[in-house]
ZAVO-749667 format. One line per 4 residues: number of its first residue (from 0); for each residue x negated, y, z negated of C-alpha. Coordinates in Angstrom, 1 decimal, decimal comma. Layout:
N
NUM) X:Y:Z  ...
***
This chain:
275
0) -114,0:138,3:-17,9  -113,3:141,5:-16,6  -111,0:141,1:-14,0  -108,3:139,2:-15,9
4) -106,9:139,1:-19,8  -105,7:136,3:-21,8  -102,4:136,1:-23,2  -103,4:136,4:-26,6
8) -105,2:139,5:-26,1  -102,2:141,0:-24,2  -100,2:140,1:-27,1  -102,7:142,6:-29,2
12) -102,5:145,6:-26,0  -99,1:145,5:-25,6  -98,2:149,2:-26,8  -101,7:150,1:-24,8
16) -100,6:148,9:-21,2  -98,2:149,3:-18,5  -97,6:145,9:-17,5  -96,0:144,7:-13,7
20) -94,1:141,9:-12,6  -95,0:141,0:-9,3  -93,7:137,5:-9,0  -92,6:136,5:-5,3
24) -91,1:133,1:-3,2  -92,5:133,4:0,6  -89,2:131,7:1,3  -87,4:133,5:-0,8
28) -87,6:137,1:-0,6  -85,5:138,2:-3,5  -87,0:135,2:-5,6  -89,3:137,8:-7,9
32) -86,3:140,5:-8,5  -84,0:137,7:-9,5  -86,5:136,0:-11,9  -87,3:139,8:-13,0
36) -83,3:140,2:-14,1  -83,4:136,7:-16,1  -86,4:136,9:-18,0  -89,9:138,5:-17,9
40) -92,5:140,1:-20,5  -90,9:142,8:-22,8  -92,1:146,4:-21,3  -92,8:145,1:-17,8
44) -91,9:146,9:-14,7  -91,3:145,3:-11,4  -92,9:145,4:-8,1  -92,4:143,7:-4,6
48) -94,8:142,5:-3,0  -93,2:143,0:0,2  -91,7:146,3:-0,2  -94,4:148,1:-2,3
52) -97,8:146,4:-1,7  -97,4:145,7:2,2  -95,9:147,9:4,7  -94,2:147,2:7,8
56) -95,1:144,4:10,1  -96,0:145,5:13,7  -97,2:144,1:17,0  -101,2:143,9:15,1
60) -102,4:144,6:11,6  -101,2:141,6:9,8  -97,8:140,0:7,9  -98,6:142,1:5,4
64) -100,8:145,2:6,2  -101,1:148,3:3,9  -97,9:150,1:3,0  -97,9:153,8:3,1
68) -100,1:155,3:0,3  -98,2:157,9:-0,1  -95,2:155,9:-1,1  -97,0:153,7:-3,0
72) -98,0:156,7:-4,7  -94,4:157,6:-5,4  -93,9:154,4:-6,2  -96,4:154,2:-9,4
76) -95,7:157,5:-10,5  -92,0:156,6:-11,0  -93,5:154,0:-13,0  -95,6:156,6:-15,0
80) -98,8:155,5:-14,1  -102,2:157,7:-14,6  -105,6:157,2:-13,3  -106,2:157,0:-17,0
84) -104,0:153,9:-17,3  -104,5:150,4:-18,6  -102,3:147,6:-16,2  -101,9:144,3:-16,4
88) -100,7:142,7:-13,6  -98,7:138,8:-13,3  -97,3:136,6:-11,2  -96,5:132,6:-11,5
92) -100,2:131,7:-9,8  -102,2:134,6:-10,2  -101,9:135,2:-6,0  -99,3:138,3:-5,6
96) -100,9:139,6:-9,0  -104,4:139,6:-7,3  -102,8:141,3:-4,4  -101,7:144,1:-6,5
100) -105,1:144,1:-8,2  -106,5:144,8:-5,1  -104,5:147,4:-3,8  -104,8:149,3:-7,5
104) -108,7:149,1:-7,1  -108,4:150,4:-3,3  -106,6:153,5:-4,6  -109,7:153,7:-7,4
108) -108,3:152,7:-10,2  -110,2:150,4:-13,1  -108,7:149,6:-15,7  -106,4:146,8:-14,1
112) -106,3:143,2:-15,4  -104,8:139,9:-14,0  -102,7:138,3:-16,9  -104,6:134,3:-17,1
116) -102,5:131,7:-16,5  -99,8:134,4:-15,4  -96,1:133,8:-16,9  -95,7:130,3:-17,4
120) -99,0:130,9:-19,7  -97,5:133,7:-21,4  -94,2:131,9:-22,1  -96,0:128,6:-22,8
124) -97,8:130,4:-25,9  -94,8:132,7:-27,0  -95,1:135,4:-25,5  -91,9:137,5:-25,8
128) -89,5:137,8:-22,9  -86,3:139,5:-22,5  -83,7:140,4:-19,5  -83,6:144,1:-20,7
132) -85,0:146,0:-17,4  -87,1:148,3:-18,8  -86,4:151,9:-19,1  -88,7:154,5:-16,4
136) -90,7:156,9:-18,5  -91,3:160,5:-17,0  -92,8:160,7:-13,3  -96,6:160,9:-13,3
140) -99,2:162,4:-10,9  -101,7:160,0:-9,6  -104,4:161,5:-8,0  -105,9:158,7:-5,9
144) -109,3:158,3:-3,8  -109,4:155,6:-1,5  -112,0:152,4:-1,8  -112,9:152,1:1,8
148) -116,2:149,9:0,6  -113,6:146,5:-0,6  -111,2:146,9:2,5  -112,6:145,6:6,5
152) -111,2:146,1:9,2  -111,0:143,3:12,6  -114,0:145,4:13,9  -115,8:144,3:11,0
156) -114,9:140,7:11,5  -115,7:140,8:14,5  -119,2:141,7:13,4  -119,3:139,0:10,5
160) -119,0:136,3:13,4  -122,2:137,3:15,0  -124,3:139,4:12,1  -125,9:136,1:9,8
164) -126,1:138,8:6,6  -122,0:139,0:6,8  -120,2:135,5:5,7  -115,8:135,4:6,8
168) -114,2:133,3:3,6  -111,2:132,0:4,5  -109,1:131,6:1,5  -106,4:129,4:2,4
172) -106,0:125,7:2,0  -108,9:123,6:3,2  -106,3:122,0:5,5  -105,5:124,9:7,0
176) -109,0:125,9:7,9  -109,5:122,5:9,6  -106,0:123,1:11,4  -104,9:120,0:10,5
180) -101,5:122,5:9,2  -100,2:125,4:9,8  -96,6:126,1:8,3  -96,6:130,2:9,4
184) -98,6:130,6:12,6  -98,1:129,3:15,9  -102,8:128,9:16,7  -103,9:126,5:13,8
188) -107,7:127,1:12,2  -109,7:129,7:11,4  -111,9:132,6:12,3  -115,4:131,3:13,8
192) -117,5:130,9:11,6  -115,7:131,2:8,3  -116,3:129,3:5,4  -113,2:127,8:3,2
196) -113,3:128,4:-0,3  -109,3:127,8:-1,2  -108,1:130,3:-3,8  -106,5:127,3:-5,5
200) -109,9:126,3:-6,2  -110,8:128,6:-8,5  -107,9:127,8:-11,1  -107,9:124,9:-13,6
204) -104,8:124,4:-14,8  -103,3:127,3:-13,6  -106,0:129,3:-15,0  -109,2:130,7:-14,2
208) -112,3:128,0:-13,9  -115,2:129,0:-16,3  -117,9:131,4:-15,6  -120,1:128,6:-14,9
212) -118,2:126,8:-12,6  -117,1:130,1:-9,9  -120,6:130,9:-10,0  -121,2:127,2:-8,7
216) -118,4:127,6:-6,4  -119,8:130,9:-4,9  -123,0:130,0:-5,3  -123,2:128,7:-1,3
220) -122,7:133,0:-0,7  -125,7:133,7:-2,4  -127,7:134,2:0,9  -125,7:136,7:2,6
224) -125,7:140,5:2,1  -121,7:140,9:2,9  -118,7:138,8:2,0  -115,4:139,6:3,9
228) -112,1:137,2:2,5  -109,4:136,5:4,8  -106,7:134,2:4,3  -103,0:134,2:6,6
232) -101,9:138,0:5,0  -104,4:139,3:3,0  -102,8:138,0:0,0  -104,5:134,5:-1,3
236) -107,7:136,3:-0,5  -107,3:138,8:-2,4  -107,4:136,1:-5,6  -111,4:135,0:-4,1
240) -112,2:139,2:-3,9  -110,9:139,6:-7,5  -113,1:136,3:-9,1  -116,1:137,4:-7,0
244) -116,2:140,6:-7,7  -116,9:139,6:-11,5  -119,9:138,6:-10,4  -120,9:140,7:-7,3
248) -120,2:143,8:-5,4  -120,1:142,9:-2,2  -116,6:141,8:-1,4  -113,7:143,0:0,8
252) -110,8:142,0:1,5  -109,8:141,8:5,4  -106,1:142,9:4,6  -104,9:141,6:8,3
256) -106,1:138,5:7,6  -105,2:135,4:10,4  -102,5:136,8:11,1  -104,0:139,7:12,4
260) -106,7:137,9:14,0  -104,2:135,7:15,6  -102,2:138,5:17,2  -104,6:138,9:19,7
264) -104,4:136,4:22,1  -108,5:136,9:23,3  -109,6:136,6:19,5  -111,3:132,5:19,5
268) -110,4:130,6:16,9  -112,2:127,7:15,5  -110,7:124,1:14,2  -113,6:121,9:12,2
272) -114,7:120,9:9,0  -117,6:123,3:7,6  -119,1:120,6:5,1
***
């Protein structure tokens, strides 16, 4: 696959890549930097998902809406990181790593893999690890160019609900979509319309199905022209763009997400089982 590396073949990179960290706790927010400083794959970096791949939470635009590209700039360039660089990316389940994935293929970059399996895989088959943070080579210049084709906008949801050529995934848990929970915000369901196809899906075993099996789970997309994800932050969304977009160039990621959508109190929401 394109999109994501195995551990052994990281193992064989290692001097090649710039690998990040990007583990993260929703209810803890200085979970990742504290399992960073005990342990985590020799040579990696570490990033937040918070603090540099989401900016600052308003009245609308999502939990977790872009940060600042300009200091998410100067935040990979203190990391030494070129246009011309190969990343690997890795969390605990593959979800804050696709996030980053996402936001590195926004800015244009492509050479960006999500490690399979993620760190309990790369532990699990000896992978080395150490609690040495790692030293920051020389600043870098990054010259980006922004992806506007993966990233929609609630004007383009809104369009999605009545245009039949444009299917809304909602990516979060199947009991979620149906509304039957809803542990972060205060209207249960889903935008109208929307199909589920839980992120968690995807995996086996905390790794990536087989080729043959996503293109069975995707397979119900087949008819429409545009795919937008959403999911509560534009985070477990970005997992489904990352898979799909082995296959397909269609996707985008609808950063706002639910919680976006939610923020405005006219937007309808929907509470049923699609199957």
């Amino acid at each position: 696959m394109n999109n994501f590396i195995s551990v052994n073949r990281l193992k064989e990179n290692l001097k090649e890549v710039v690998i990040l960290d990007v583990r993260f706790d929703l209810h803890d927010k200085e979970y990742g930097q504290k399992k960073y400083k005990e342990e985590h794959i020799d040579g990696s970096f570490f990033i937040d998902l918070d603090r540099d791949l989401a900016g600052v939470k308003k009245e609308h635009g999502g939990s977790r809406p872009l940060p600042e590209m300009g200091e998410f700039i100067e935040k990979i360039e203190r990391l030494g990181i070129t246009k011309d660089s190969s990343i690997v990316v890795y969390d605990e389940e593959m979800v804050t790593a696709a996030r980053a994935f996402w936001m590195f293929k926004y800015i244009g970059h492509e050479d960006i893999k999500i490690l399979d399996g993620g760190y309990a895989q790369w532990v699990k088959e000896g992978g080395r690890v150490t609690e040495e943070e790692t030293p920051l080579p020389e600043n870098s210049r990054y010259d980006f160019e922004i992806q506007n084709d993966i990233y929609a906008e609630i004007n383009e949801v809104k369009e999605g609900i009545l245009d039949k050529d444009i299917s809304l995934v909602e990516c979060r848990s199947h009991e979620r979509y149906l509304g039957l929970n809803e542990p972060f915000y205060s209207k249960p369901g889903h935008i109208p319309t929307a199909l589920c196809i839980d992120s968690k899906s995807l995996l086996k075993d905390g790794k990536v199905r087989s080729i043959d099996e996503l293109k069975e789970i995707f397979r119900r997309l087949d008819k429409y022209k545009n795919i937008v994800f959403s999911c509560g932050s534009g985070v477990n969304a970005s997992l489904d763009y990352a898979v799909y977009s082995e296959f397909f160039s269609n996707g985008k990621v609808y950063i706002g997400s639910y919680s976006d959508w939610t923020s405005y109190p006219e937007n309808p929401i929907e509470i049923k089982d699609e199957n």
